[in-house]
C-alpha positions as CSV (number, residue, x, y, z in Angstrom):
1,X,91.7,114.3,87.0
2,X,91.5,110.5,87.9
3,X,92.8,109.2,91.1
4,X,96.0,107.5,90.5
5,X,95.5,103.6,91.4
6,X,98.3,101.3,92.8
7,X,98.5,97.7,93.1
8,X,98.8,98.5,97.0
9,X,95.4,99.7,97.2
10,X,94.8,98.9,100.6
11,X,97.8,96.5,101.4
12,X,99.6,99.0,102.8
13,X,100.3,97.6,106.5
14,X,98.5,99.3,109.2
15,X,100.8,99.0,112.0
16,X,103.7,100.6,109.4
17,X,101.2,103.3,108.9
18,X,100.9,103.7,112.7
19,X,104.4,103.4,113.8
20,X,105.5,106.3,111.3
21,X,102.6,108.6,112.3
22,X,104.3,107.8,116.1
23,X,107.4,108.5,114.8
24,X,108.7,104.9,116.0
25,X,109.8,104.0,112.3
26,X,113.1,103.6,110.9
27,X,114.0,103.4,106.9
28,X,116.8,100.7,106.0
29,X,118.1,101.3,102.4
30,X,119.6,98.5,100.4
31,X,121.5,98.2,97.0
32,X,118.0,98.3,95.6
33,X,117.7,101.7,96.7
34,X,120.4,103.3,94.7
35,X,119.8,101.2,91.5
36,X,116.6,103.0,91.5
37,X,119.1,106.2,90.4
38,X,120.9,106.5,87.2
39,X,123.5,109.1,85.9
40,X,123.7,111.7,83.2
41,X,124.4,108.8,80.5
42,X,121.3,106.8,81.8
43,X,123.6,104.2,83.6
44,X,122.4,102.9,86.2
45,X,124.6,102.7,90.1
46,X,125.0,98.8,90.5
47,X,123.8,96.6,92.7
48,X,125.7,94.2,95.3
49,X,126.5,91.6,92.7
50,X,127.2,94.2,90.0
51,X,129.4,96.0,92.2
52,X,131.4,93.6,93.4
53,X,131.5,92.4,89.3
54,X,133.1,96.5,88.5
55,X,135.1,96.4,90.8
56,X,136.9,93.1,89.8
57,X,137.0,94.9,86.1
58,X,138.6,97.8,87.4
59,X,141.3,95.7,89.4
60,X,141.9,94.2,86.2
61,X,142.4,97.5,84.3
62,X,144.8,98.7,86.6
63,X,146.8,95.9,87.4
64,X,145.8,95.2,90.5
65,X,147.1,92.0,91.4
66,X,144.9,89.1,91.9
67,X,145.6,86.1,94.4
68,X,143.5,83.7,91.7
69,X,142.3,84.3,88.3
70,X,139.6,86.7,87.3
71,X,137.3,83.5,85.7
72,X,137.5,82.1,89.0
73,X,135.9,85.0,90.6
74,X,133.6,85.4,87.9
75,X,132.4,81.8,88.8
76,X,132.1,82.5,92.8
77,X,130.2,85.5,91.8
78,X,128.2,83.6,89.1
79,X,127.4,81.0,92.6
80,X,126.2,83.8,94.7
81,X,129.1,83.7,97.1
82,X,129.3,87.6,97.6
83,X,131.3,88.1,100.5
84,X,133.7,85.1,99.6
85,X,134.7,88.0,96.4
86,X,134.6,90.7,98.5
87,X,136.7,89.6,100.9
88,X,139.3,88.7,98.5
89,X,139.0,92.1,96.4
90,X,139.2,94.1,99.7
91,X,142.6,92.4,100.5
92,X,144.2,92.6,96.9
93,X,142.9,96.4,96.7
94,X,144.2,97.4,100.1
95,X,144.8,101.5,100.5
96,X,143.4,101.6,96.6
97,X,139.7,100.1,97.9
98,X,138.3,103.8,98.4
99,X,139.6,104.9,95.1
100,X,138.3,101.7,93.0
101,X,134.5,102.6,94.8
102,X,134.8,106.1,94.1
103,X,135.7,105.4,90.1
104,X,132.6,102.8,89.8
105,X,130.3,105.3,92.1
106,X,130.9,108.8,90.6
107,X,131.2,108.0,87.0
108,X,128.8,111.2,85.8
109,X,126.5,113.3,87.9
110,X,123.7,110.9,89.4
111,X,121.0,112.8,90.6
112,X,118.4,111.1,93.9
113,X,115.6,108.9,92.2
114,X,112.1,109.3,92.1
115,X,112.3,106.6,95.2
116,X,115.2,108.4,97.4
117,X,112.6,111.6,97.3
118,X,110.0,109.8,98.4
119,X,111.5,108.5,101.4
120,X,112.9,111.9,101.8
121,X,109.2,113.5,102.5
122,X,108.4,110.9,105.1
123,X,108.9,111.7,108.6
124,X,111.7,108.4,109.8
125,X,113.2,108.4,112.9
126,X,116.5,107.9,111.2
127,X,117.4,106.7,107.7
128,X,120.0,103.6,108.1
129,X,122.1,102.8,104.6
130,X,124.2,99.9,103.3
131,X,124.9,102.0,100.1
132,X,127.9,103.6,100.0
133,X,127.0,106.8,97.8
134,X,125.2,109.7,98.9
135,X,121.8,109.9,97.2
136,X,120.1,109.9,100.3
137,X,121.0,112.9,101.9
138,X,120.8,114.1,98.5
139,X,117.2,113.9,98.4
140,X,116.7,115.3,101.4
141,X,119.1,118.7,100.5
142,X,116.7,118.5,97.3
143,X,113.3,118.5,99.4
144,X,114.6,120.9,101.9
145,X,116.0,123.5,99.8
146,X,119.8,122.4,100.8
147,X,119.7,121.5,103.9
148,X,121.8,117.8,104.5
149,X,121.2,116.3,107.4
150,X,123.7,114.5,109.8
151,X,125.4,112.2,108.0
152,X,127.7,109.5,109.9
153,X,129.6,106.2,109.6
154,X,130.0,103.5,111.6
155,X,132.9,105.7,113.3
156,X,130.6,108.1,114.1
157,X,128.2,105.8,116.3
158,X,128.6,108.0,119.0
159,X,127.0,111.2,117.8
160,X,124.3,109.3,116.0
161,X,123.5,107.9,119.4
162,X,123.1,111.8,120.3
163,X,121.0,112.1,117.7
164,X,119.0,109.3,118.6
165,X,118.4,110.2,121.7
166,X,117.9,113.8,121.1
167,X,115.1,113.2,118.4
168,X,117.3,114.3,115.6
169,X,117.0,113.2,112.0
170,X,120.2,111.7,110.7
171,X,121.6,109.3,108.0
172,X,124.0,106.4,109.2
173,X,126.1,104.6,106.6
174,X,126.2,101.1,108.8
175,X,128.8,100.4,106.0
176,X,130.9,103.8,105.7
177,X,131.0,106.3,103.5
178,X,133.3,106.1,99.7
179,X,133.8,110.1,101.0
180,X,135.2,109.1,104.2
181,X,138.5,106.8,103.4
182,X,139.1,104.0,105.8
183,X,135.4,104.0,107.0
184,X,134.6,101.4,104.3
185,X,132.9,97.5,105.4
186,X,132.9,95.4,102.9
187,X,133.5,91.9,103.9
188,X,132.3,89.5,106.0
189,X,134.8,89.8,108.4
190,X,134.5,93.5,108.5
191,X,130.9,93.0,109.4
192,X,131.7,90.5,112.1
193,X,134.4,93.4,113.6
194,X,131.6,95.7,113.7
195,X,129.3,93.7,115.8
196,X,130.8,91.8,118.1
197,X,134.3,93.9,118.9
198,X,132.6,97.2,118.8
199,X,130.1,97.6,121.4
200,X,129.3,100.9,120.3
201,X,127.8,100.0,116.9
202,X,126.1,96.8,118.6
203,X,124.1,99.3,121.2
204,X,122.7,101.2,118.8
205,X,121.6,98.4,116.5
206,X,119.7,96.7,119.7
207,X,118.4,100.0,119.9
208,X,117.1,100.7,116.8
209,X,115.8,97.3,116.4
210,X,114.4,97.2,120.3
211,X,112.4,100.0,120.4
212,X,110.9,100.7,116.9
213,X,109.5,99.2,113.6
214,X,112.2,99.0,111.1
215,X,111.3,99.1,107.4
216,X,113.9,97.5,105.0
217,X,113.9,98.8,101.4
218,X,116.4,98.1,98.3
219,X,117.5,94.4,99.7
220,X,117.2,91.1,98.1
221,X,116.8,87.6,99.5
222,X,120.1,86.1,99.4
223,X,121.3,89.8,99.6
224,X,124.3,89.8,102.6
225,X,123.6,93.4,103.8
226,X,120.6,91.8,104.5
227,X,121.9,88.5,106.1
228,X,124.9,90.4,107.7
229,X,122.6,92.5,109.8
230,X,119.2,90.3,110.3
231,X,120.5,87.1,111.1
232,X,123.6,88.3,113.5
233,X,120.9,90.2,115.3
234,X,118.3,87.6,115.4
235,X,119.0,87.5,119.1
236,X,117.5,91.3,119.4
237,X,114.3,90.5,118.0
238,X,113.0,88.2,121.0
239,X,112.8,91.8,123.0
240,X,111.3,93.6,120.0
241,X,108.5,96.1,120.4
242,X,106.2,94.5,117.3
243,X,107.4,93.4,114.1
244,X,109.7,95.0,111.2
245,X,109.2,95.2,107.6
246,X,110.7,94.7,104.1
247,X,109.5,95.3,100.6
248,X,110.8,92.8,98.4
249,X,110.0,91.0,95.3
250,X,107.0,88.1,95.6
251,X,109.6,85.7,93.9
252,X,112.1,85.8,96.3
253,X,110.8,83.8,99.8
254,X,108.0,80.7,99.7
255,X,105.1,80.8,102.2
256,X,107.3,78.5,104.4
257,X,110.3,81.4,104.0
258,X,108.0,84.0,105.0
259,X,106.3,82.4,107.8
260,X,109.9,81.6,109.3
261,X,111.1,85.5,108.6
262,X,108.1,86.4,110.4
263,X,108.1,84.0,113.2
264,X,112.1,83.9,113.7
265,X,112.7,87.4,113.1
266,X,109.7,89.1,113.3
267,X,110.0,90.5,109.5
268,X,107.3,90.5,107.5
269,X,107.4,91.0,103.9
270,X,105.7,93.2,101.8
271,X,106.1,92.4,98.3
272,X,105.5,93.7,95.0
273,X,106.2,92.2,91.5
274,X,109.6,91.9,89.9
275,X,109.9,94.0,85.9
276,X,113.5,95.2,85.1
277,X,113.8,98.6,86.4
278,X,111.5,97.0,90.2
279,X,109.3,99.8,89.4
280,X,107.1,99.1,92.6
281,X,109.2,99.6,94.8
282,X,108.4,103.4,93.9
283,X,104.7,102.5,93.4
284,X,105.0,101.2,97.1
285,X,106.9,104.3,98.5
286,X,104.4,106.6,96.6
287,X,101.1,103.9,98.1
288,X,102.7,104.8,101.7
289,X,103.2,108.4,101.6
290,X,99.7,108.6,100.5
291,X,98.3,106.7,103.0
292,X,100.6,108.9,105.3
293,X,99.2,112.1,104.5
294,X,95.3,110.9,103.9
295,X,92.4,110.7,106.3
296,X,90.7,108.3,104.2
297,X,89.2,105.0,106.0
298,X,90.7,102.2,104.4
299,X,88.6,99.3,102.8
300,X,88.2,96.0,105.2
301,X,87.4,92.8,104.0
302,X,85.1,92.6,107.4
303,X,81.9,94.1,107.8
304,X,81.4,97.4,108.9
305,X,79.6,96.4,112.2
306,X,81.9,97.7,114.6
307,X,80.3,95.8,117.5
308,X,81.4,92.6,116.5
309,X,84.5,90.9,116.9
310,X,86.4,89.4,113.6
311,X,87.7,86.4,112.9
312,X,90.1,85.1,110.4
313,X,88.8,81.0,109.9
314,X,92.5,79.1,108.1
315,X,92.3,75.7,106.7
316,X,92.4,73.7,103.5
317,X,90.8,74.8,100.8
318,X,90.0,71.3,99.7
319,X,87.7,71.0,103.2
320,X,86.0,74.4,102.1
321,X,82.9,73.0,102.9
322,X,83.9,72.5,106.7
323,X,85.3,76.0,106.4
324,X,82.1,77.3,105.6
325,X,80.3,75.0,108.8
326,X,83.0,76.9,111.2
327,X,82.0,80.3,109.7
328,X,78.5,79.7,110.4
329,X,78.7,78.7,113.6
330,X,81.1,81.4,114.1
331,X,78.2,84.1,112.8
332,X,75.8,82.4,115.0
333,X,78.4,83.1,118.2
334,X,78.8,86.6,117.0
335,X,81.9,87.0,115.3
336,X,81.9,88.9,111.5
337,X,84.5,85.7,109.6
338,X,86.8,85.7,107.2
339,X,87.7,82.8,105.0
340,X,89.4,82.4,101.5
341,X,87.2,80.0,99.4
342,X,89.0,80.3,96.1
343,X,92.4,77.7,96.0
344,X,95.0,80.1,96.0
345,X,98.8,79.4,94.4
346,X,101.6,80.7,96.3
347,X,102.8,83.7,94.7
348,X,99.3,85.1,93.7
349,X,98.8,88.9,95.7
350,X,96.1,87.3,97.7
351,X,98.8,86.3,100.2
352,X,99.0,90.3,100.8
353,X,95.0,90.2,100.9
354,X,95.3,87.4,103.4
355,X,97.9,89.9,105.7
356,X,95.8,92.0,105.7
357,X,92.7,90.2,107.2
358,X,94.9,88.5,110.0
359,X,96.1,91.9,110.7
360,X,92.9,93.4,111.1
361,X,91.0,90.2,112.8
362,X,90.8,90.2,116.6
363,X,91.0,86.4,116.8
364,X,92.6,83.2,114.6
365,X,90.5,79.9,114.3
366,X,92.6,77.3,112.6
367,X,90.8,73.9,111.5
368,X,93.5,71.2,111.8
369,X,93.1,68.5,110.0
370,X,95.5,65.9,107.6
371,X,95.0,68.3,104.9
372,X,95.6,71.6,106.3
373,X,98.8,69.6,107.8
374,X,100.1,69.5,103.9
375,X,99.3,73.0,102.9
376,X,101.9,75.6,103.1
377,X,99.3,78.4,103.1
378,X,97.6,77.4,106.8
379,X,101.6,77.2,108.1
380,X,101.8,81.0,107.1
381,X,98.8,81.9,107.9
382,X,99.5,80.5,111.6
383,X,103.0,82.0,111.6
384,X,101.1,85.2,110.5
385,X,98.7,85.5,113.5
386,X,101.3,84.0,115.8
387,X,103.6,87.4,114.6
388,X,100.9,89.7,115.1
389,X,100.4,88.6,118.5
390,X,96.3,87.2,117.2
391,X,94.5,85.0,119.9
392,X,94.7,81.9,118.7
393,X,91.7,79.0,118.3
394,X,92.3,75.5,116.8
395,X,89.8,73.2,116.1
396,X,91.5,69.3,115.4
397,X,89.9,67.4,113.8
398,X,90.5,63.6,114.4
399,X,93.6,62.9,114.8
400,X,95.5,65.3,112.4
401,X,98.7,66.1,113.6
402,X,99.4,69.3,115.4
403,X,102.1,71.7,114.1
404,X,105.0,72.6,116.5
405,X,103.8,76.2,116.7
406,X,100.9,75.1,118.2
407,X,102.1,72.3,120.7
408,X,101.4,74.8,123.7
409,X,98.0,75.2,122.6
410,X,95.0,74.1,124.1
411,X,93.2,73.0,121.2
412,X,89.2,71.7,120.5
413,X,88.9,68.0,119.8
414,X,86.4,66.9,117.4
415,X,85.7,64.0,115.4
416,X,85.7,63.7,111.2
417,X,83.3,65.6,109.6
418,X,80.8,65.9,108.9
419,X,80.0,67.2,112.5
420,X,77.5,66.1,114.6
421,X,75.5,67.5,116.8
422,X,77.4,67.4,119.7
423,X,80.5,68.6,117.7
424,X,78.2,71.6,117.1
425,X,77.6,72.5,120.5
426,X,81.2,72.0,121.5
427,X,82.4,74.3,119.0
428,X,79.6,76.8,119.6
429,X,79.8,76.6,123.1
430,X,84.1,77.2,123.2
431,X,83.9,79.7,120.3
432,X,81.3,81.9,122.6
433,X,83.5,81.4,125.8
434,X,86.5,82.9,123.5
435,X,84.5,85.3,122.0
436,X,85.6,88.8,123.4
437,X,82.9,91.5,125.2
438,X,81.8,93.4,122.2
439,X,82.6,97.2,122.0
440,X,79.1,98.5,122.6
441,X,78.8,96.4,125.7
């Protein structure tokens, strides 16, 4: 039989892969997530927007009444302005709120997805939820033969502490449970209740967040489960143990998103490509349990001499051929280089390829120059390194400006190019001074 292939060949992010093998790794399930399931009719659950879009409907069928028109909420939804609706449903619905969810949520038998058993054969610390159903521990009665494992809202904070603590799988619903009346968050002042008036709930976020790698699955860019959690938390990050995760379509953030995600709030995004049913995100799940479970060595876009130390060279591609001077004077120190030499667009999956080789590189050399100043590539590519804590070597040429990141950095003068010799020798002589002992020596 052929070996199944994935667009993730080799994308998958080794420190992920290491943290979960640690068991330091923590699954955060978005709307996404339960989209992925459908029920009996081939309806699929709703996400955020969708939700929010039912649930107006249903006040609406039963008379629930309204403080402004239903258009008008149609056309805040149709802006994007989420938690503006939900707020407003939340107080017209009052005592019926848990009864409207549980109508849109249990409308016919939905069974886990393919996706919610993946997740359920991968050994998390703890599986964190903004959804409100229970396909999750679903999955894992499903995989285990009936067994459910702890499930608790944010009421229960305490005993998921326990579990914490005690090394015990559980399932939080950080936004309650539609089983549990009167556990349910749903707007943004709810959130803001949560953490900053109960101290409780805000521990054990710092926690989770302090202490391991956090992957974030299901959520969108301008998703506010996402922005309710990440950005009142941004605070946390700055004490972080390494950096957290999220899969999430390549149209959603620019380079310039994703280098501030990654440098603000040390989340770096994994992403896959968008088709109607975001099919990937199980192609993903699937990529990392196999990585999980084999012993295979993954393929490096470094040589395989093990003695030498790599180095990831970032500039413009319109100076490749200063690029490729820096790489060879690089070789002649004794590093094994990296360098793209093909004009990449944003958007294209090299950006994942590119990951990957900061990732794996022991050092960053960054040519600065007027041009690399303009390209939105080398400002994610220094963000990268920067995020995965990569010694960092700039080379400025002239007198291109120096981006903010690197303003603390002592960085190697040079004139225009092309170099002379005495630009050689000043490169050569820094690079071998910041060249590493090698692994043999």
């Amino acid at each position: 039989m052929a070996e199944r292939r994935h667009r993730f060949e080799g994308l998958v992010p080794e420190m992920l892969i290491q943290s979960i093998r640690d068991h330091r790794c923590v699954l955060f399930a978005g709307a996404g997530m339960s989209a992925q399931a459908q029920t009996q009719d081939g309806t699929r659950l709703p996400t955020w927007s969708a939700l929010l879009e039912r649930m107006l409907n249903w006040c609406i069928d039963h008379r629930v009444p309204l403080r402004a028109d239903p258009a008008e909420f149609k056309e805040v939804l149709k802006r994007g302005r989420l938690l503006v609706v939900a707020q407003e449903l939340q107080q017209s619905l009052g005592s019926q709120l848990n009864t409207c969810l549980s109508a849109i949520l249990h409308t016919g038998k939905t069974t886990p997805s393919e996706a919610h058993r993946l997740v359920s054969r991968i050994d998390w610390v703890a599986a964190l939820s903004s959804n409100y159903d229970g396909l999750i521990e679903g999955a894992y009665a499903l995989e285990t033969g009936g067994i459910v494992p702890p499930v608790f809202s944010p009421a229960g904070i305490g005993q998921a502490l326990d579990c914490l603590r005690s090394n015990r799988f559980f399932v939080l619903k950080v936004h309650g449970d539609v089983n549990l009346p009167g556990s349910i968050v749903l707007s943004n002042r709810d959130y803001s209740r949560l953490l900053y008036l109960s101290p409780g709930y805000r521990s054990f976020l710092e926690s989770i967040f302090s202490n391991y790698t956090v992957l974030f699955v299901g959520f969108g860019g301008n998703d506010p489960d996402l922005d309710g959690i990440v950005d009142r938390l941004s605070t946390i990050y700055e004490h972080s143990i390494g950096q957290h995760f999220i899969l999430i379509s390549e149209d959603e953030f620019t380079a310039l998103e994703r280098r501030r995600l990654l440098e603000d709030k040390r989340l770096d995004c994994i992403t896959y490509r968008r088709d109607a049913s975001h099919s990937q995100v199980v192609e993903f799940l699937w990529a990392l349990s196999q990585r999980l479970t084999s012993k295979a060595v993954v393929n490096t876009p470094f040589a395989k001499d093990e003695n030498k130390q790599r180095a990831f060279i970032s500039g413009s591609s319109r100076q490749i051929g200063m690029l490729r001077e820096v790489a060879e004077i690089a070789r002649q120190v004794g590093f094994d280089v990296w360098y793209s030499e093909t004009e990449i667009a944003v958007g294209d999956r090299l950006v994942d390829v590119i990951a990957k080789c900061i990732d794996e590189a022991d050092c960053f050399i960054v040519i600065l120059s007027k041009e690399s100043g303009e390209s939105s590539w080398v400002h994610f590519e220094i963000g990268r390194a920067f995020g995965a804590h990569k010694k960092v070597f700039p080379i400025r040429i002239g007198d291109a400006p120096v981006p903010s990141d690197l303003m603390n950095v002592v960085y190697l003068q040079v004139s225009e190019p092309p170099f002379n010799a005495e630009d050689k020798e000043k490169i050569m002589m820094n690079l071998a001074r910041f060249l590493k002992p090698t692994k043999s020596s």
